[in-house]
N, C-alpha and C positions, 0 to 999 in steps of 0.2 A: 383322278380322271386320266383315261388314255386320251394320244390324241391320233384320232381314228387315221388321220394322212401317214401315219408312220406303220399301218397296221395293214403285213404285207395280202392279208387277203382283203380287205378293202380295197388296196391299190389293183388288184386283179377282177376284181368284181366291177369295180369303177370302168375299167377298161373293156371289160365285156359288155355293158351298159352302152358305152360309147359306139362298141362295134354294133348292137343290138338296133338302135337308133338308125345307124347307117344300114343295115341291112333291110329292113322293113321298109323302110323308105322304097324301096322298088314291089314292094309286097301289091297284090292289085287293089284301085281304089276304095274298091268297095268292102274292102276289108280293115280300113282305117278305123271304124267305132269298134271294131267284133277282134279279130286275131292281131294285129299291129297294136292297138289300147291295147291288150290282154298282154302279151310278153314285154310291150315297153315298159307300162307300169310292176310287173309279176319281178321283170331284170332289174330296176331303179331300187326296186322295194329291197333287193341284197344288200348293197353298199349304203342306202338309205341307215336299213334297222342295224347295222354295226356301228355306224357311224349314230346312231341315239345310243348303242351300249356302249359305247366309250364315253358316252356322256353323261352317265352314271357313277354313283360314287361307289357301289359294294361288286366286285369277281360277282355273285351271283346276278347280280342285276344283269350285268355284261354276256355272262352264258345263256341268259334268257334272251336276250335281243340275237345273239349271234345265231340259237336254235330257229329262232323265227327267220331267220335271213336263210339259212339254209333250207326253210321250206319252201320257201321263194323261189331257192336252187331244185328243188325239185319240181316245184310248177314249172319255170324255166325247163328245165329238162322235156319236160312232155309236153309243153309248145313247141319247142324246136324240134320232137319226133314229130309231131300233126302237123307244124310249116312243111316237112321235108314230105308228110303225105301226099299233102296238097298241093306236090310240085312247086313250093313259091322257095325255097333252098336247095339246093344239088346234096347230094351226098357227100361228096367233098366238103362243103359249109357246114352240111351237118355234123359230120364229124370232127373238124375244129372247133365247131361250139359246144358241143359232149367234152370233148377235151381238156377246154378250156373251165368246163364247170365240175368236171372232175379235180381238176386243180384248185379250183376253190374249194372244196368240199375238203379237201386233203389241208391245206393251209389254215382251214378253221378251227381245225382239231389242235393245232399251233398255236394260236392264239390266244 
């Protein structure tokens, strides 16, 4: 078993999560059940499903859970193009968070 705290896109994913949380947070109210639920849960679900393939005992168990986390990275990705639609992120925002989920996507293939 790995342990997922040492696993450097965990630690990246973990932290985009945290940023994720903090940015929605100003998202408009009424968007709390609908787009705010959808990327907080979609971003958690990353470092979540790594963090259960490290707690697996077989390499393949592991690449299944990390595949799943990177589709996550993809849902993630196209909620924060439709946040940046709907004017609730700038384009600057948006673009540190593509960024930053391109860097996870690249750190997976590492792992």
């Amino acid at each position: 078993m790995r342990d997922f705290r040492k696993q450097q896109v965990w630690v990246k994913s973990h932290r985009l999560t945290l940023k994720v949380y903090e940015i929605t947070a100003t998202f408009p109210r009424e968007e709390l059940y609908s787009l705010t639920s959808q990327i907080r849960r979609a971003c958690a679900s990353i470092p979540t499903n790594i963090a259960e393939g490290c707690g697996r005992e077989t390499d393949l168990d592991f690449a299944r859970f990390l595949q799943i986390a990177m589709g996550s990275a993809s849902e993630v990705e196209y909620l924060f193009m439709l946040a940046n639609s709907l004017d609730f992120i700038e384009n600057i925002q948006y673009n540190e968070l593509n960024e930053e989920i391109v860097e996870i996507r690249k750190c997976s293939h590492l792992s």
